[in-house]
N, C-alpha and C positions, 0 to 999 in steps of 0.2 A: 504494500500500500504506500503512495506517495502523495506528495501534496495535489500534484492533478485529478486525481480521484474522489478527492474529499471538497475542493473548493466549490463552491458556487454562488451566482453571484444573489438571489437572494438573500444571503446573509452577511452580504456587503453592503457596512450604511458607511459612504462617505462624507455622510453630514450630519454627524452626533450633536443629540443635540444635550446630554446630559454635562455637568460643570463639576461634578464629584466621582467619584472614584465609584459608590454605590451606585447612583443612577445612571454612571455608564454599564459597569456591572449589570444591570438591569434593561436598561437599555440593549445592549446586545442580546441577553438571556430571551426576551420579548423577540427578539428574530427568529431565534432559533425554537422558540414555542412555534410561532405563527407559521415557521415551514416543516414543522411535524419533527425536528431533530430531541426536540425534548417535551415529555408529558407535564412536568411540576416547574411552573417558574420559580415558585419561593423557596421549594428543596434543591433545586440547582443551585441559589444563588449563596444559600447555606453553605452545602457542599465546595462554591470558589472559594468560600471566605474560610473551610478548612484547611484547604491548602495557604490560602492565605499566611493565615496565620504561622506554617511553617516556615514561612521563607520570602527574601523577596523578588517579586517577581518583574521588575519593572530593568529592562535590560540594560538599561542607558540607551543616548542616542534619539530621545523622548518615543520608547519604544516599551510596551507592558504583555506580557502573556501570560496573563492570568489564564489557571485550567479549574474546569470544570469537570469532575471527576465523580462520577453518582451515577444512582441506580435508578434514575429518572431520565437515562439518556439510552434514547431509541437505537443511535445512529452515530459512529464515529465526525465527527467534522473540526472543520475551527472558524468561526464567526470573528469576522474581522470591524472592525470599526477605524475611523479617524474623524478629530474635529480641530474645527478652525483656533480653538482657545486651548490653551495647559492644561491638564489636570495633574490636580496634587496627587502624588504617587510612591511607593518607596521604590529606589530605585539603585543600581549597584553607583551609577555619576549623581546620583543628589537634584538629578532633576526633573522636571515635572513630563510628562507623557501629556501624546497628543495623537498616536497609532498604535491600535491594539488588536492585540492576535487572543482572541477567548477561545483554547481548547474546548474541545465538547467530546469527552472520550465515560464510555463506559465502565462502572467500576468494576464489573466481570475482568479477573485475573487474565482471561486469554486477550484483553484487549494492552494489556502493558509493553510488551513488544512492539507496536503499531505504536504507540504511543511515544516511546521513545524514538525510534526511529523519524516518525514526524516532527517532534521537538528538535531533534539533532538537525534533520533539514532545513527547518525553517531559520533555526540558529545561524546555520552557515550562509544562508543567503543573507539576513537582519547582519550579518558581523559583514556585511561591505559599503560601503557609504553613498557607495552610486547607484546600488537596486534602494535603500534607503531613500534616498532623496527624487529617484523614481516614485517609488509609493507614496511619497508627501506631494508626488506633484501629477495623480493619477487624476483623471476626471469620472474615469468609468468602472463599473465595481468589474467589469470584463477585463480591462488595462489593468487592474489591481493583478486578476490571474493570468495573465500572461505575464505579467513582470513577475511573479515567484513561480512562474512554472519553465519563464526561457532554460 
């Protein structure tokens, strides 16, 4: 399984409109309800803020991948979002996020392999500065998946 397989563009919103860490959180969560990737919004959003709380997830580079990790997810994906304003984040550079990668992975054990594997992908593309600055300057949630799937 690779990123090409899991992306699509309904659960690309490139005009967030949440200003907190939570209501982006939700905000995306709410995507991924409305195209069938997750049964329970409010046990998903629990389930981020478990992970949450182990670690942080905000990669630098004003870049965040928070995962979603729960037994209210239908369907392996990752819900992408970006907005025009900061949000406050913890992050490894100290600064605020403004593109976000919300894993939506299964808490069924045979989904952790898949799971790592897409983390490791997407990592390596977010670690170059010019698919970066590509995705900060995408207009179409389609342009979002062809620049992490070149």
């Amino acid at each position: 399984m690779d990123l090409s397989e899991i992306l699509s563009e309904d659960i690309i919103d490139l005009d967030l409109k949440g200003t907190t860490k939570d209501e982006i959180l939700r905000e995306l969560s709410g995507h991924l309800f409305e195209a069938g990737y997750i049964s329970d919004i409010e046990q998903f959003v629990r389930d981020i803020y478990v992970r949450e709380a182990a670690g942080i997830t905000g990669a630098g580079n004003h870049i965040a991948i928070p995962h979603g990790k729960s037994a209210v997810v239908k369907k392996i994906t990752i819900a992408i979002g970006r907005s025009e304003h900061l949000v406050a984040w913890e992050s490894y550079d100290d600064e605020p996020v403004n593109l976000f990668f919300l894993f939506c992975v299964s808490d069924d054990e045979g989904f952790a392999q898949n799971h790592m594997r897409l983390l490791a992908e997407l990592a390596g593309k977010i670690g170059k500065d010019s698919l970066v600055a590509a995705l900060q300057g995408a207009r179409t949630p389609s342009e979002v998946i062809s620049i992490l799937t070149a």
